[in-house]
C-alpha atoms as one frame of an Amber mdcrd trajectory, in Angstrom:
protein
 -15.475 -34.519 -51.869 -17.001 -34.235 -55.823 -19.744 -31.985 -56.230 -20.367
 -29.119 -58.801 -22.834 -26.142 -58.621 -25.248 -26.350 -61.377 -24.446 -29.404
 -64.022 -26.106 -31.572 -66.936 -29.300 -33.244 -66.341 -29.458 -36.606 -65.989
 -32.747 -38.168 -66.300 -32.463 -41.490 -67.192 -32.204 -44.331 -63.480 -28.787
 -45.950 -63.615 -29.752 -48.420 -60.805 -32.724 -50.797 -60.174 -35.061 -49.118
 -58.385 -38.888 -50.452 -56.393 -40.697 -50.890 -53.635 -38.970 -54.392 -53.006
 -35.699 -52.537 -52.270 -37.657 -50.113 -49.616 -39.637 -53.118 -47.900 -36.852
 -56.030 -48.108 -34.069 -54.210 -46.649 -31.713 -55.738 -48.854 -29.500 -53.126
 -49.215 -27.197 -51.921 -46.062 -27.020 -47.920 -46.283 -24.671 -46.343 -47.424
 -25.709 -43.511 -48.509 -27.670 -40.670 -46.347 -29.496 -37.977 -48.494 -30.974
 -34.680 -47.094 -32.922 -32.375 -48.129 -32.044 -28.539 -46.838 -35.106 -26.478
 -45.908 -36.579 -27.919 -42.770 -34.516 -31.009 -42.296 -31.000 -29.135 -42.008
 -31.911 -25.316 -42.092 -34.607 -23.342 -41.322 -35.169 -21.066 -43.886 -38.939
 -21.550 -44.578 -39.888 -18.424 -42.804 -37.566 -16.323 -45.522 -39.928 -18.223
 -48.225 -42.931 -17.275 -46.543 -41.410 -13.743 -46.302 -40.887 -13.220 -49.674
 -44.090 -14.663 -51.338 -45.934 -13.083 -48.037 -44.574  -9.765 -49.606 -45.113
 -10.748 -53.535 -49.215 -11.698 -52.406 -49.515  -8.439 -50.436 -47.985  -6.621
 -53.755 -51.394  -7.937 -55.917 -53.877  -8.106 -53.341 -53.602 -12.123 -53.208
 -54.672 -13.839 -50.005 -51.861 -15.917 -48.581 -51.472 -17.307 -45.108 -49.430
 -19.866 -43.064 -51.725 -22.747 -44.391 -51.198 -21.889 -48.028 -47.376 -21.445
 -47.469 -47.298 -25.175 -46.536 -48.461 -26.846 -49.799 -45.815 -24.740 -50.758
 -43.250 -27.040 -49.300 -40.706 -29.098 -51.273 -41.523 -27.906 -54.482 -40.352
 -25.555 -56.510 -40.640 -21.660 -57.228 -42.587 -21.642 -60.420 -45.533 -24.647
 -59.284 -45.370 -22.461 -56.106 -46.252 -19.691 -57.476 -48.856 -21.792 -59.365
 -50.461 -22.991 -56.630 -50.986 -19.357 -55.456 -52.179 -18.191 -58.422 -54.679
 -21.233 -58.442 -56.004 -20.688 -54.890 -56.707 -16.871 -55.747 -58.036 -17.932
 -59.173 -55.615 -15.644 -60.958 -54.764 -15.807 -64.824 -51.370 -14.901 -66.074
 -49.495 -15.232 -69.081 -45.814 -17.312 -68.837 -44.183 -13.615 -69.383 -45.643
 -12.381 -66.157 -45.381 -15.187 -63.845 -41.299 -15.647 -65.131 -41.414 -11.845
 -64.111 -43.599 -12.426 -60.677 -40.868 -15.941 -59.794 -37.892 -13.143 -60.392
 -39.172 -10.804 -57.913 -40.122 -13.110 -55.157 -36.725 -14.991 -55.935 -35.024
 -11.151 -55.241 -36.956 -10.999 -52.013 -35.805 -14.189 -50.708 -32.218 -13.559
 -51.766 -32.220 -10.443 -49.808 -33.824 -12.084 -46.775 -31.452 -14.771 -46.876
 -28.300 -12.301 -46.117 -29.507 -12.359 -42.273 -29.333 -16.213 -42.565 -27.244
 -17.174 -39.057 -26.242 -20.273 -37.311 -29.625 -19.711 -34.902 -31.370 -21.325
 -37.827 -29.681 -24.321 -38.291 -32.068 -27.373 -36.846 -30.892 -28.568 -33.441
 -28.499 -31.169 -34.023 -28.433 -31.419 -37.129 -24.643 -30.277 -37.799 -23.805
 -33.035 -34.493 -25.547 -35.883 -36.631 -23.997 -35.228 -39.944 -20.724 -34.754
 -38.229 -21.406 -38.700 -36.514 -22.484 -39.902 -39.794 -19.446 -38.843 -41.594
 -17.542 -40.561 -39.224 -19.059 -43.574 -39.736 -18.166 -43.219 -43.270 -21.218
 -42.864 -44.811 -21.357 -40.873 -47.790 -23.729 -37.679 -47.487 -25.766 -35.988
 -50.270 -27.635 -32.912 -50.246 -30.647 -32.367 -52.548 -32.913 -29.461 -52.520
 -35.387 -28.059 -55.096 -34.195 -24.365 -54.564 -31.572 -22.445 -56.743 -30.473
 -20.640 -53.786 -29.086 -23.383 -51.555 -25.131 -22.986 -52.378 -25.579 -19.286
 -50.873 -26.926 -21.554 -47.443 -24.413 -23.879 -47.825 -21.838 -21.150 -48.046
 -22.807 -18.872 -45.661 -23.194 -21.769 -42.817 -19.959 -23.335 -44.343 -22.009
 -26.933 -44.889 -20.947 -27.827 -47.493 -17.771 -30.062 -46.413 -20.032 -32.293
 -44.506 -21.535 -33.395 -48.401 -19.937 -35.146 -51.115 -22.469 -34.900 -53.533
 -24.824 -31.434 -53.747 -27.493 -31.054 -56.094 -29.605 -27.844 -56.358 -32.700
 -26.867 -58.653 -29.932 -26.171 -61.342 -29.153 -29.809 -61.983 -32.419 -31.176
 -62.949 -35.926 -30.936 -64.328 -38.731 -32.794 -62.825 -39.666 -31.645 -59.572
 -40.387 -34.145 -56.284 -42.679 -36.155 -56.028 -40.761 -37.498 -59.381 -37.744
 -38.847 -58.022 -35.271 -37.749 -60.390 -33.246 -35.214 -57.842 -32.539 -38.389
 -55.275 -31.379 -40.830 -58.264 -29.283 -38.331 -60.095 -27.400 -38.062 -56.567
 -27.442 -41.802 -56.055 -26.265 -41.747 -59.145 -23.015 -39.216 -58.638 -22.461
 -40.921 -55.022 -22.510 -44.395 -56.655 -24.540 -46.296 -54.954 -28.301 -47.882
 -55.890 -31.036 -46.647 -54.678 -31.800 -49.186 -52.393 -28.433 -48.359 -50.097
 -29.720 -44.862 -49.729 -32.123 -43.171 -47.037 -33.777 -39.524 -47.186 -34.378
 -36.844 -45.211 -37.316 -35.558 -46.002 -39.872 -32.868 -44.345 -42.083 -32.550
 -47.302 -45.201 -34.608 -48.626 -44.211 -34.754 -51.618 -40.307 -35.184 -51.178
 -41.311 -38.578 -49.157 -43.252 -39.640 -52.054 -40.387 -38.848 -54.333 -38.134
 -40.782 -51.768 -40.379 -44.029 -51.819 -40.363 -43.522 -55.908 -36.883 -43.967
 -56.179 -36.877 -46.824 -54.459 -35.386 -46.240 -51.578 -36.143 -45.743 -47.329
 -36.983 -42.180 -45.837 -37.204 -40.513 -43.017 -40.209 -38.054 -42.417 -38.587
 -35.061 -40.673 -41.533 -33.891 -38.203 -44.879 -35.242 -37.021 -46.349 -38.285
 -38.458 -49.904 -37.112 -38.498 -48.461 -34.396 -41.212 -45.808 -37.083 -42.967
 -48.609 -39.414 -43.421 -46.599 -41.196 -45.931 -43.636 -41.847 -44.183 -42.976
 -45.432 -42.280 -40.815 -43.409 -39.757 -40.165 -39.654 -38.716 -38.282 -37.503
 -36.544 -38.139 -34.582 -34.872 -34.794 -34.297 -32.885 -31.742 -35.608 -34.394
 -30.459 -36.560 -31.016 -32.554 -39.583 -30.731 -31.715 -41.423 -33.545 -29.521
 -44.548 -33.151 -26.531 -43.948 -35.762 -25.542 -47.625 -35.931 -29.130 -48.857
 -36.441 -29.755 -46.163 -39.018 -26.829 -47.246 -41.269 -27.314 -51.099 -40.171
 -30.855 -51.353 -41.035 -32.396 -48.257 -42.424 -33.971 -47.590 -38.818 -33.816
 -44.566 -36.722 -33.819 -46.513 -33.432 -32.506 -50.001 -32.366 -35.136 -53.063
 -32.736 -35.906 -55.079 -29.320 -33.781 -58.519 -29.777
């Protein structure tokens, strides 16, 4: 496996990328991209934990609902959109300095990160998919992930990991799933996502290539399928023909 913590941004799209790709099928997959938080670990509630303890801190409201347009992006527009929905003011200085703490919360929360909050089957699925030969990436906006991936010991299922270190643009602009198209070597349209965000679909779709919505359609309103147990998708047919389930003959 090839994969580096932290490295140079790439931002220009090596491959041919477009709709046509998504909707033609023309592409078998080859690829399978995931992102972490929510499609392979649970670690929201640590987020919520630590900006839960940041709000209460300066007397901001935050709830549940707030914490999920919070989802797939990362810490600095998250702490924007909490500034935003308490109609706060801040200089750059101070919201570097607010970003820092919140980061030093989560950090500390993630030391009691276990096995418990791994998503069911997730670990049986990449394990099937590797054997299959199907190369695996893993991209996630946080800084943090390499501390999951270690402490879980997930990292051998990947051969391509990028984090929040290796690029600038944050989903929905595609750039994190083409720069690991891009290390894994193959175009974007022989690649499918994992995705449990909004806006990581939409950054999914960008890039030209097929996603998977990881929970309920009526929230993944932008994704053409979606999941919520790992168990029921068909492998073959998933690789074959970008679906999660067998098509009737």
């Amino acid at each position: 496996m090839t994969f580096a913590r932290g490295g140079d941004d790439t931002t220009g799209n090596p491959f041919p990328a477009g709709p046509a790709a998504v909707l033609n099928g023309s592409h078998p997959i080859c690829a399978v991209l995931f992102d972490l938080d929510g499609v392979i670990v649970f670690t929201d509630r640590y987020h919520y934990l630590g900006w839960k303890r940041l709000a209460d801190e300066n007397g901001w409201a935050f709830d549940e609902a707030l914490n999920h347009r919070l989802r797939g992006i990362p810490r600095m527009a998250s702490l924007a959109v909490i500034l935003d929905h308490n109609g706060v003011s801040i200089s750059k200085p101070e919201r570097q300095e607010l970003a820092a703490r919140k980061n030093s919360y989560y950090r500390e929360l993630l030391k009691t990160v276990s096995h418990g909050d791994l998503y069911p089957g997730a670990v049986p699925f990449l394990e099937a998919l590797r054997r299959r030969g199907a190369k695996l990436g893993l991209c996630s906006s946080s800084r943090n992930a390499w501390t999951v991936l270690d402490t879980l010991d997930l990292a051998r299922f990947f051969d391509v990991v990028i984090t929040g270190h290796d690029f600038e643009r944050p989903k929905p602009d595609p750039q994190i799933f083409l720069l690991a198209a891009e290390r894994l070597a193959v175009p974007p349209g022989g690649c499918i996502v994992f995705e449990d965000a909004f806006s990581g679909v939409q950054a999914a779709l960008a890039a030209g290539m097929r996603c998977v919505g990881v929970g309920s359609p009526e929230t993944l309103t932008n994704a053409a399928q979606t999941v919520t147990a790992y168990e029921a998708i068909d492998v073959d047919a998933l690789l074959g023909c970008g679906q999660v389930a067998a098509q009737a003959p």
